[in-house]
N, C-alpha and C positions, 0 to 999 in steps of 0.2 A: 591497561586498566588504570583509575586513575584513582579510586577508594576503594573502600571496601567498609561497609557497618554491616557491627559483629553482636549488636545490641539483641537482636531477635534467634527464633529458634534456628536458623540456619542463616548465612551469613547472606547478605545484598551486596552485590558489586556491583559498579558504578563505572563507565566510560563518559562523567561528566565532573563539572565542576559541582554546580549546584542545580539542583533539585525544589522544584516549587513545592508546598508543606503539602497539598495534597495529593500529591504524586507520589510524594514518601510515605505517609499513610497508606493507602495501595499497595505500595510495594511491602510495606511491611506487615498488610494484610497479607501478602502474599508468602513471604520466608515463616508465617506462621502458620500454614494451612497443615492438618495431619499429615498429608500425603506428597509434601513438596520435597521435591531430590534436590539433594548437595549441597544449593544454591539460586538464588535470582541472580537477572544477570538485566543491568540496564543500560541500552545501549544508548549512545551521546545525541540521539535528537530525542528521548524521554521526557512527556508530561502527561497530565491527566486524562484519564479517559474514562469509560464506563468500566467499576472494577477493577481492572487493571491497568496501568500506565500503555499509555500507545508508547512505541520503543521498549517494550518489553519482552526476556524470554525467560518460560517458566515451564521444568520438566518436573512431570509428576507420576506416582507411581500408581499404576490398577487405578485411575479413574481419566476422566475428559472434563473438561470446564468448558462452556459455550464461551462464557463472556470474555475468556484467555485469549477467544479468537477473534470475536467480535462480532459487529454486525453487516459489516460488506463483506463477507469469506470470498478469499481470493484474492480481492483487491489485489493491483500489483502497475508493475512497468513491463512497458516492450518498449525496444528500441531499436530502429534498423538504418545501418549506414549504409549512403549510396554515394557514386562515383561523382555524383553535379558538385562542381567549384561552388563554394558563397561565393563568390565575387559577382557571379551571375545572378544574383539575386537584391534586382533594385529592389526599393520600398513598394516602389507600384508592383512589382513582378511581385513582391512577399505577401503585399494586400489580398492581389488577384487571385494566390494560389489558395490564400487563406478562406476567401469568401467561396472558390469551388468546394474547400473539404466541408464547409460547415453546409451546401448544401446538400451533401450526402449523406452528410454525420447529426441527426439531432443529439441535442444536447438541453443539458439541466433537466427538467420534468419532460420535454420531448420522447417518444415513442417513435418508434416507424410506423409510417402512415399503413401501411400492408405486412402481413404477415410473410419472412422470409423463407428463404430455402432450407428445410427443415437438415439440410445436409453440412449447416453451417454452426450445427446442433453439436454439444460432447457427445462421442460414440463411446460403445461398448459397457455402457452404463444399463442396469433393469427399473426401467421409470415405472413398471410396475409395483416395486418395491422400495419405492421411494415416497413417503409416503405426503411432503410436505410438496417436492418438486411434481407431480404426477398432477395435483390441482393448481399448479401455476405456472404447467409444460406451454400452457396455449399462451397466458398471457407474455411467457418470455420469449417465443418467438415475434414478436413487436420489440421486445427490449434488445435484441442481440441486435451490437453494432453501434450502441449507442455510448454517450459519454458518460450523460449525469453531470450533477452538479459539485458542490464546496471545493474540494480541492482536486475534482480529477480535472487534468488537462491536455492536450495535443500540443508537441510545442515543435516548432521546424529549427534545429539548431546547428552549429559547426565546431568541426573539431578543431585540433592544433597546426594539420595539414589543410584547414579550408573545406573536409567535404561535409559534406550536410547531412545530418541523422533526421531521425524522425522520430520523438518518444511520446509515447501516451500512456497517462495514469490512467486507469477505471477498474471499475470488480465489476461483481455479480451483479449488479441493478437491483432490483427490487426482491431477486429471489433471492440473494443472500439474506436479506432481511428478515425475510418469512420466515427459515429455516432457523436464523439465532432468534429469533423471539420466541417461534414455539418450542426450540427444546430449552430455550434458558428458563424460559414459563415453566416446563415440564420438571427440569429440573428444583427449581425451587420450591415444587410442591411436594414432591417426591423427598427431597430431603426435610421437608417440614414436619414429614409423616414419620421419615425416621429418624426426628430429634437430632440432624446435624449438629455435629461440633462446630462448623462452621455458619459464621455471625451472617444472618439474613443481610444485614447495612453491608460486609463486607460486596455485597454482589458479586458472591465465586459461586455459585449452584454450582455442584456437579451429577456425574454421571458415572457408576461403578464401570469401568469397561467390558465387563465382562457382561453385562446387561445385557438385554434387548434394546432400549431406551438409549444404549450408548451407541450399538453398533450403528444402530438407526442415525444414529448424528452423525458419525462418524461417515456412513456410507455418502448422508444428503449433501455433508460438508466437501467430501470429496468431489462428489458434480459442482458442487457452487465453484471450487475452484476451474475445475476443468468449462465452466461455461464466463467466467471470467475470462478464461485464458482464450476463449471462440468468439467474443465480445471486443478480446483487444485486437484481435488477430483479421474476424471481420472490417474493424475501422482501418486497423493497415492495410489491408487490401484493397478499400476503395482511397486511402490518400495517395495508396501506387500508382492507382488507376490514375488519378489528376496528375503526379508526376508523370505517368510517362503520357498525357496528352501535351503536356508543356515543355518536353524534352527527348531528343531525340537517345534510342536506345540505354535508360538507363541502367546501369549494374549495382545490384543490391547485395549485400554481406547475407545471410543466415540472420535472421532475427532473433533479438533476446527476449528472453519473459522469465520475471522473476515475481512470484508472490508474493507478498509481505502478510495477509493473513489468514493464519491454518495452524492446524496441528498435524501432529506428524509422528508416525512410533519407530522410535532414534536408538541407538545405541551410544554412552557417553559412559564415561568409567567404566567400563565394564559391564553396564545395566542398560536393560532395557525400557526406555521411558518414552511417555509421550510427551513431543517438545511443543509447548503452544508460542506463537512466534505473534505477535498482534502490534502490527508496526514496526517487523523487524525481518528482516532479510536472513539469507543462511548464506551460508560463506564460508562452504568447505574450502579444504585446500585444494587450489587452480581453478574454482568453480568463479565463472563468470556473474558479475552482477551488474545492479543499479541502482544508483544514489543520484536521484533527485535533488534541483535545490527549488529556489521561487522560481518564478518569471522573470526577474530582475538579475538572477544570477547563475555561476555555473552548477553544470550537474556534471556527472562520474559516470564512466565504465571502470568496471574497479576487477580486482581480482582477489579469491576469497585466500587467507592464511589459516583458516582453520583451528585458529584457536579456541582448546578444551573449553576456557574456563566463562567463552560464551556462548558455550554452544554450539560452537561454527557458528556463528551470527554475526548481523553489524547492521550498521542504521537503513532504515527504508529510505532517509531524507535527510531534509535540516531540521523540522519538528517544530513544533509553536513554540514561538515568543508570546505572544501572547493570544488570548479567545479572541472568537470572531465579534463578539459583543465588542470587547476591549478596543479591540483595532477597529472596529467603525467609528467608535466614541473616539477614541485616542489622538490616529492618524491622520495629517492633512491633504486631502486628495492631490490639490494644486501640487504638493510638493512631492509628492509620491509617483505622477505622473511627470515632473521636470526631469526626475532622476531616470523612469525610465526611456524617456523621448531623448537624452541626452545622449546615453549609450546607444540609440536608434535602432529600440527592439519595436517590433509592432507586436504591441503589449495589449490586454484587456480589461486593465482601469478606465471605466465611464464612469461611475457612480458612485456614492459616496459607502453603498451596500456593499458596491466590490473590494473596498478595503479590507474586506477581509480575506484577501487572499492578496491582500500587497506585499509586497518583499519586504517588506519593515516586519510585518505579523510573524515574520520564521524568523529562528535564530539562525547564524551566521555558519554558512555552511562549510565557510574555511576552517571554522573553528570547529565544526564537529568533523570533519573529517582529518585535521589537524588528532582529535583525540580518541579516532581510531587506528592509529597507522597501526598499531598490532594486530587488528581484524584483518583490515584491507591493504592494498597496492592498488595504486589508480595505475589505470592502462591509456583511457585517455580525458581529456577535460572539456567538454563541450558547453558551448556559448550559444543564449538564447537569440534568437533571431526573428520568430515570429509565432505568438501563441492564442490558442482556442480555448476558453474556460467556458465552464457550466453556468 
């Protein structure tokens, strides 16, 4: 931990140095809410988001907040190591492999062209009693398997031994979306009706748990997770498929998936709480993770330390440096593409739009994983090699 402000009705801690003003506002919306347990806890790639800081985690007592979780539920990383050397992989060989995934994988606003194998679906779920997923069951069998745009990405990387992983960011597509607008809608009226203590500008709506209204989130947000996690798990399956046409019998590790947003009903002190985690990983102790950085630099397989005082959490990423506004205005393409052609990533800077997911745009990943070593332990450190953006 690196502060702590003690100003508000429960205290904020901090895994960073500094904090942009509107993010601390958030959060201090946040340690003021009736129902907030112990503490906020804000982990080292934190800044603004809708209502509450992305890199945030916030346990609360007898209620749910939609906007704690956000609006891709699930969003997250896989990441799967296999036995192929990089060395074997020239730039032509890294282009060629790239141009096969991107034709089985649409991306940004892309759909599948046909509707897939409904067996590629979350099981064990009752979509009859789902009330938001049940009217956008058909249109997400088109969306599963796909990337999406801003910041999810396919990236072909290498460890410290040379072997080559495969991570890919994506959530729920369009159906996480439906599901937090209409309960955070629901929410907001609902508490309007009953004269919340809590400030409509703050954008915390919530939801008594004990509700109909709550369970109902609770239950839809639950599938948005598990069809996120059939969304990432589809796309790794067909980049296996191009691996192994371009290599003879490859061996794969067990694949990781870690969500970065959701709620969750935890036990911390003694109490039992729902933990809303909205840009931020859980990182029990020994529990396997992933820590993202840009396109430009490395990412982490890490391992959780399980510290109380963040909830078993730690960062999803590096976090923004600055909005995407900012970094198209800001950043200089020409120089942003020297740095990455330098280091000889086949990278997806064309355009002056795509600055905003340049590696200048995030803050320095050294440096936030520098100021979580009490969350995590990195297990290994993997280098970008060739990536796919929305």
């Amino acid at each position: 931990m690196i502060k702590v402000i003690s100003s508000e009705k429960v205290p904020i801690k901090l895994w960073l140095n500094e904090l942009e003003d509107q993010a601390l506002e958030q959060a201090k919306n946040l340690a003021n809410l009736p129902f907030v347990f112990r503490h906020v806890s804000l982990m080292p790639d934190a800044h603004s988001g809708y209502g509450m800081p992305i890199g945030g985690v916030l346990a609360t007592q007898g209620v749910i907040i939609p906007n704690a979780v956000g609006k891709d539920i699930g969003c997250g990383m896989c990441a799967l190591q296999t036995d192929i050397n990089a060395e074997v992989l020239t730039q032509k060989k890294l282009r060629n492999l790239l141009r096969e995934i991107r034709e089985l994988i649409p991306v940004g606003f892309s759909h599948q062209k046909f509707i897939q194998d409904e067996r590629t679906m979350p099981m064990g779920h009752k979509i009859k009693d789902l009330h938001i997923i049940k009217k956008e069951y058909e249109a997400a069998l088109k969306q599963i398997g796909t990337l999406g745009g801003g910041n999810h990405f396919i990236e072909l990387q290498k460890d410290e031994d040379n072997r080559v992983w495969v991570m890919i960011h994506s959530g729920s597509r369009n159906l996480g979306s439906k599901v937090a607008d209409h309960y955070n809608n629901l929410a907001k009226k609902l508490n309007a009706k009953w004269a919340s203590q809590v400030a409509p500008k703050a954008d915390l709506a919530y939801l008594p748990f004990e509700t109909e209204e709550a369970q109902d989130y609770f239950h839809e947000m639950r599938y948005c997770v598990d069809f996120a996690l059939a969304n990432r798990s589809l796309m790794m399956q067909r980049i296996q498929a191009v691996l192994d046409t371009n290599f003879e019998k490859v061996v794969y590790e067990p694949m990781l998936n870690k969500a970065h947003n959701y709620a969750n009903m935890e036990e911390h002190f003694g109490h039992k709480v729902i933990v809303h985690r909205k840009g931020a990983t859980s990182a029990k102790l020994g529990e396997t993770g992933i820590i993202p950085g840009s396109q430009g630099t490395h990412s982490y397989i890490v391992e959780g330390l399980g510290n109380a005082e963040s909830f078993e959490s730690c960062s999803h990423g590096a976090g923004r440096l600055m909005s995407r506004s900012k970094a198209v205005k800001s950043l200089n393409l020409k120089e942003e593409i020297r740095r990455l052609d330098e280091k000889g990533i086949v990278h997806a800077l064309r355009t002056q739009q795509d600055l905003e997911e340049a590696p200048s745009s995030y803050k320095d990943i050294v440096e936030v994983m520098a100021n979580q070593t009490d969350l995590v332990k990195i297990m290994h450190t993997l280098s970008p090699l060739g990536v796919i953006k929305g």
